[in-house]
N, C-alpha and C positions, 0 to 999 in steps of 0.2 A: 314339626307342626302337624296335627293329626286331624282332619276335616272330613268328622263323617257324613256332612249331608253334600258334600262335592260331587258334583255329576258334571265330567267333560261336557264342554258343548260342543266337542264332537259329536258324542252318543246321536244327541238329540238331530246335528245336521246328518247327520250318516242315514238313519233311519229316516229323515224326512226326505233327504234324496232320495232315498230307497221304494218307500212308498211311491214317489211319482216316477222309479223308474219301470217299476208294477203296472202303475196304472197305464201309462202311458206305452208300456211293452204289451197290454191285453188291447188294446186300440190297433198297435202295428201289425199286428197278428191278424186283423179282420182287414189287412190291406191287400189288394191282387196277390197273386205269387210275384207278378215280375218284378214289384218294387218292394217285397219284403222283406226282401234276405236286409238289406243297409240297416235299416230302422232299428230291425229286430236284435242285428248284433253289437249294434252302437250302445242301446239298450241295457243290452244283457253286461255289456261290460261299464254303462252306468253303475248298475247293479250291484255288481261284484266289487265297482269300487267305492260305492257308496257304504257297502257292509264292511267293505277293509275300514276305510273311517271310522266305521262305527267299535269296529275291534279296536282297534288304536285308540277311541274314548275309552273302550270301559277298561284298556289296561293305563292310560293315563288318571283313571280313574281308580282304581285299584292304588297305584302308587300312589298317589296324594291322600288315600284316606289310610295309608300305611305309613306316613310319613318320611319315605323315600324322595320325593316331590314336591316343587312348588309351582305351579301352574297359573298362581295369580300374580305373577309378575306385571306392574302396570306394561313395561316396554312392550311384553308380549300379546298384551290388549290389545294396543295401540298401532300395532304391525298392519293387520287385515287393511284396515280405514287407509293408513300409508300405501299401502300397495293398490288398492281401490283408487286411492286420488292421484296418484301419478299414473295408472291406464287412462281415468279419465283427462289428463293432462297430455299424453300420448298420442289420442285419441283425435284432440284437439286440435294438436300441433302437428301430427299427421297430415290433418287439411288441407292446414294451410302454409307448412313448411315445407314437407314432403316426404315418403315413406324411408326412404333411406336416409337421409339425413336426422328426421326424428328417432329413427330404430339407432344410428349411430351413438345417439345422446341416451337416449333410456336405455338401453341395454344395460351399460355400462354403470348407471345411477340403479338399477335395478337390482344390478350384482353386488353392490354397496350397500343394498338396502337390506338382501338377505344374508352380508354378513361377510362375502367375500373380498380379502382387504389387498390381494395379491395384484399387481400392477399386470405382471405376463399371461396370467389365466385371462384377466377381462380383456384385455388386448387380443389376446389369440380367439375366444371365444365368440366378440363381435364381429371381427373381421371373419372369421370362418361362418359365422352365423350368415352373415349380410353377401357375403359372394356367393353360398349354397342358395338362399334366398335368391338373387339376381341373374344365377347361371340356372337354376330351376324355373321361374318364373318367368323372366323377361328372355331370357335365350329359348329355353325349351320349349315354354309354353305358347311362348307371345303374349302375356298377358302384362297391361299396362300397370305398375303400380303406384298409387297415389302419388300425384306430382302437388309443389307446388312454387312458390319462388323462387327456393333456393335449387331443387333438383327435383 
């Protein structure tokens, strides 16, 4: 199927990232020395990743108007909004269930979401996730993380 007026909307996010990573990199610049180096290199690597996006559109874009590709897959629409609504559901339940116990649950529902179907990868990937979390934060750091009812 050959779709010549198809333009990724990567292109279009890449390049708008881009732009405010511009605008926003000629702002960090006019900040002190002392605080500029963070801002500036956060930035810069905004930047860089916002133009890789944008490369990855226009070769998504290439291939769909060569007919190599299909790109308009509903499921593949539908994914962003999915993964948007369960961070805000994450989010939520963070609150008021608690940090580790919610990361327990989405993780795992996350790694299903984008497609991993393997029982031992999500197993080992939460638990390794959630103890580097716990032994970095709450051991090393001291920093409290969201509690609620349950932990």
């Amino acid at each position: 199927m050959e779709n010549k007026k198809f333009i990724s909307n990567d292109v279009f996010l890449g390049f708008f990232c881009a732009v405010f990573a511009v605008i926003f990199l000629a702002q960090a610049l006019q900040f002190p020395d002392q605080v500029r180096l963070f801002p500036s290199l956060a930035l810069v690597l905004a930047l860089i990743l916002s133009l890789c996006t944008a490369g990855i559109g226009c070769y998504k874009t290439v291939q769909m108007r060569a007919g190599k590709a299909d790109y308009t897959n509903p499921e593949m629409k539908k994914r962003p909004f999915l993964i948007l609504g369960s961070i805000v559901i994450y989010v939520f339940c963070m609150q008021n269930i608690g940090f580790f116990v919610t990361s327990a649950i989405y993780l795992p529902c996350a790694m299903l979401l984008f497609g991993q179907r393997k029982v031992l990868p999500i197993i080992v990937s939460t638990v390794s996730v959630l103890l580097f979390i716990y032994w970095l934060f709450v051991i090393q750091l001291k920093v409290y993380m969201p509690s609620g009812f349950l932990f």
